[in-house]
Each structure stands twice: as structure tokens, then as C-alpha cells.
C-alpha positions in Angstrom: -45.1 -15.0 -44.7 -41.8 -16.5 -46.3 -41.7 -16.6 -50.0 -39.3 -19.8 -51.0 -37.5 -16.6 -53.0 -36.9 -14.9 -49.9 -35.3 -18.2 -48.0 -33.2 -18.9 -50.4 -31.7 -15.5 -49.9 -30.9 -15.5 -46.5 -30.1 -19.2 -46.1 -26.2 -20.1 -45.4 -24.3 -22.0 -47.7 -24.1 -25.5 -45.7 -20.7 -26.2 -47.1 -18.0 -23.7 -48.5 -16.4 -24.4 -51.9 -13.1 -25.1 -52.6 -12.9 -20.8 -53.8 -14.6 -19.8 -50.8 -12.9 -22.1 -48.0 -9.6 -20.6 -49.1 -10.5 -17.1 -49.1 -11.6 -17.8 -45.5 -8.2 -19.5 -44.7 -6.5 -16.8 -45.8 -8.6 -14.4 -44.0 -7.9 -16.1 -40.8 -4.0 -16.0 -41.7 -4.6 -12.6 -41.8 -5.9 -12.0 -38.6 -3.2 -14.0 -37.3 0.1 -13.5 -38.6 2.1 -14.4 -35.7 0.9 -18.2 -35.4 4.2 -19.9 -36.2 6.7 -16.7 -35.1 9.5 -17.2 -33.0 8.7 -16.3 -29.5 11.3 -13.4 -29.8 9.1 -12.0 -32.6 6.2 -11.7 -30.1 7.8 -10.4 -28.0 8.6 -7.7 -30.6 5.3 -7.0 -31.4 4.5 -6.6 -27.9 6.8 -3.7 -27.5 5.4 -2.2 -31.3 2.3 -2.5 -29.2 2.9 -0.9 -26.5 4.4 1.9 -28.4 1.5 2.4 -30.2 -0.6 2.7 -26.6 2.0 5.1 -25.8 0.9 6.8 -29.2 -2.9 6.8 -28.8 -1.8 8.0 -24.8 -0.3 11.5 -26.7 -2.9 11.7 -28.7 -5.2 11.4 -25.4 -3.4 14.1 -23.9 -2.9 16.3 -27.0 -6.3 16.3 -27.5 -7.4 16.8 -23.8 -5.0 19.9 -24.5 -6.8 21.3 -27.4 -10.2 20.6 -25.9 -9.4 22.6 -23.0 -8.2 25.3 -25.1 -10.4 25.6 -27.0 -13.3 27.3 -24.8 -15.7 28.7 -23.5 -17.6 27.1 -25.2 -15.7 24.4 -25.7 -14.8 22.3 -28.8 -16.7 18.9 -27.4 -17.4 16.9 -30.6 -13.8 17.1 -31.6 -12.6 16.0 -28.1 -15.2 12.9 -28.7 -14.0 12.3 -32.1 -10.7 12.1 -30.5 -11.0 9.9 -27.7 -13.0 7.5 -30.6 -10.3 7.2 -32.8 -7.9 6.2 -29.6 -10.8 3.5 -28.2 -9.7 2.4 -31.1 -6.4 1.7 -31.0 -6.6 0.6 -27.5 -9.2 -2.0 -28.3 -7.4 -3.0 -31.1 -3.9 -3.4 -29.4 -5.9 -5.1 -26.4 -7.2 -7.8 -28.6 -3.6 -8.5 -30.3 -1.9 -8.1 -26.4 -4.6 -10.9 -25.5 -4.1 -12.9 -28.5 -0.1 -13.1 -28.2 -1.0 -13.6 -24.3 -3.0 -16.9 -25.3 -0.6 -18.3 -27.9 2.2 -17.9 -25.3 -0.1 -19.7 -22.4 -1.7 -22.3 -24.9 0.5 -23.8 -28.0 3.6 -22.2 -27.1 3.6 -23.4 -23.2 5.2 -20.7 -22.1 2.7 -19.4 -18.8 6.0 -17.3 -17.3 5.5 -15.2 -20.3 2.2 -15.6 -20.7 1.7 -14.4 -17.0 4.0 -10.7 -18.0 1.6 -10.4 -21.0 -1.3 -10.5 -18.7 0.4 -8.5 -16.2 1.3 -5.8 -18.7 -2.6 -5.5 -20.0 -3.9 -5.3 -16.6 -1.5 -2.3 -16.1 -2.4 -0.9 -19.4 -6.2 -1.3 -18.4 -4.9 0.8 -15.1 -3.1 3.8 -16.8 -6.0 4.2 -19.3 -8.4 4.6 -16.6 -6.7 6.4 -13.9 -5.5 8.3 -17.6 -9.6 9.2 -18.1 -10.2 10.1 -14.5 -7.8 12.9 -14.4 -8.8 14.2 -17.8 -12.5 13.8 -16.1 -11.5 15.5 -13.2 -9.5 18.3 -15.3 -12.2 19.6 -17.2 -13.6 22.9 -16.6 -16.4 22.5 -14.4 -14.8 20.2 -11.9 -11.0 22.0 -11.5 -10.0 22.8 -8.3 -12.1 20.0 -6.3 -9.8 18.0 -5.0 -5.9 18.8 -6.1 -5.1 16.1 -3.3 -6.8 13.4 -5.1 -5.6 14.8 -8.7 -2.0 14.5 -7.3 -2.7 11.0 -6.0 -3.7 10.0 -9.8 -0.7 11.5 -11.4 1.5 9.4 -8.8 -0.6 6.5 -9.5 -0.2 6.9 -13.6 3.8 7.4 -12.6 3.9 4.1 -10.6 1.7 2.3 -13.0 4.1 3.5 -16.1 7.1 2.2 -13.7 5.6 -1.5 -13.2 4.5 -1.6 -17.1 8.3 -0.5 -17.8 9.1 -3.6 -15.2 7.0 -5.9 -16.6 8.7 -5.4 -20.1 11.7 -5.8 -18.7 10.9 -9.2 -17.4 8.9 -10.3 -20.3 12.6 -9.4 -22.3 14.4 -11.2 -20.0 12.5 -14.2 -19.9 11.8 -14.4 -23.3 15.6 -15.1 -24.0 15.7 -17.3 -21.5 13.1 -19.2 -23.0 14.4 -19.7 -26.4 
């Protein structure tokens, strides 16, 4: 049974207050700060972003390192731990890729660019998971099963790393061209 005490509680406001709708504004500004920039500041922040994915990709590999050094018995937890913390920033610099991808297709009109921004997370998506399969495939109990394929997947990081370098190439070119 509901006590009225109990309703009250977990009943949402119907309408916000003056206070409260402008603390939500400004929450939303913050999540958003790149609403009215130029469309040369975008694509600024993609390139911060994709130098932060090239961060979180050391830190991938540096931590694959460690992990592998680290045994028998091997130091898993801190090799999860790792590969948490760059989810992460991958998730995060995913949703912020995909939000400047939107504003470029939507209010800005710009599809051309919009299209590289899509492009470029669809590699990214790529390299991350070719990125895991190797480290998969590196691991102790599974070296040595299939070096062809393992060389395959370091090509295919190289070539996907080549296109993503294209891509913001083009996005930097068009963008100027645009403006």
C-alpha cells in the first residue's frame, strides 16, 4: 500500500520553477558547448578528439604491455581496470564525435562534412576492434595460433589508421571550403 506521504515523495514536479528551469538550461549548455561555434571550431575539437582516442589507444597498449609482463600469474584486475577507464574515454569521445556529426548534418547543413564525421567514427569503431582482437589474440594462452592472421590485423590497424588520417584530411579541407 501507498501512503499519500510516500506519493508525494516520488511524484515529479509537473512544472519547473523559474530557479530550477535555469539550472537545467544551463546544464544543457553544458553538455553542449559547441551549439553556436564556428564550423572551424568543430572541426577543432574533432581533431582534440581524436587525439585523445589516440591517448586512450597508448594507454590500451601500455597497459596490454604491463599485463603481459606482469605474469604468470598475471596481473588481470589491473588490465580490466585499465581497459575500463579507456571504455571510457572512447564512449565519451563517441558520443561528442556523434554529436558534432549531427549538428554538422542537421542545423549546420553541412552533410559533406557531416558524411567525414561519420566516416571517421566508423573507422575509429574499426581500429578499436581489430585493436582488442590482437590484444585478444596476444595473450598468453592463445600466442602462436595463427601469426598469419595476427599479421593480417596489424596491416588492417595500419590501413585503418591511413584512411582515419585521410578522412581528416578531407574533413580539413572541406571545412575551409565551407566557411
Amino acid at each position: 500500500m501507498i501512503t499519500t506521504e510516500a506519493a508525494a515523495e516520488s511524484a515529479v514536479p509537473a512544472v519547473l520553477g523559474d530557479a530550477e528551469a535555469t539550472r537545467a538550461s544551463e546544464r544543457e549548455q553544458l553538455v553542449w558547448p559547441w551549439k553556436d561555434a564556428a564550423i572551424r571550431a568543430l572541426v577543432q575539437r574533432i581533431h582534440q578528439l581524436q587525439a585523445e582516442r589516440a591517448q586512450a589507444f597508448r594507454q590500451l597498449e601500455e597497459g596490454h604491455r604491463q599485463y603481459l609482463s606482469s605474469g604468470p600469474p598475471y596481473d588481470f584486475p589491473r588490465y580490466r581496470s585499465t581497459v575500463h577507464e579507456v571504455t571510457q574515454a572512447f564512449a565519451a569521445a563517441s558520443r561528442e564525435v556523434l554529436a558534432v556529426e549531427a549538428e554538422l548534418a542537421g542545423p549546420r547543413a553541412q552533410p559533406l562534412l557531416a558524411s567525414h564525421v561519420r566516416r571517421l567514427q566508423q573507422l575509429e569503431e574499426t581500429r578499436l576492434a581489430t585493436v582488442a582482437l590482437l590484444q585478444l589474440m596476444g595473450t598468453p594462452e592463445l600466442t602462436g595460433q595463427d601469426s598469419l592472421q595476427m599479421h593480417q590485423l596489424k596491416m588492417k590497424v595500419i590501413k585503418t589508421m591511413e584512411a582515419i588520417s585521410e578522412v581528416l584530411q578531407d574533413l580539413r579541407f572541406d571545412a575551409e571550403s565551407a566557411e
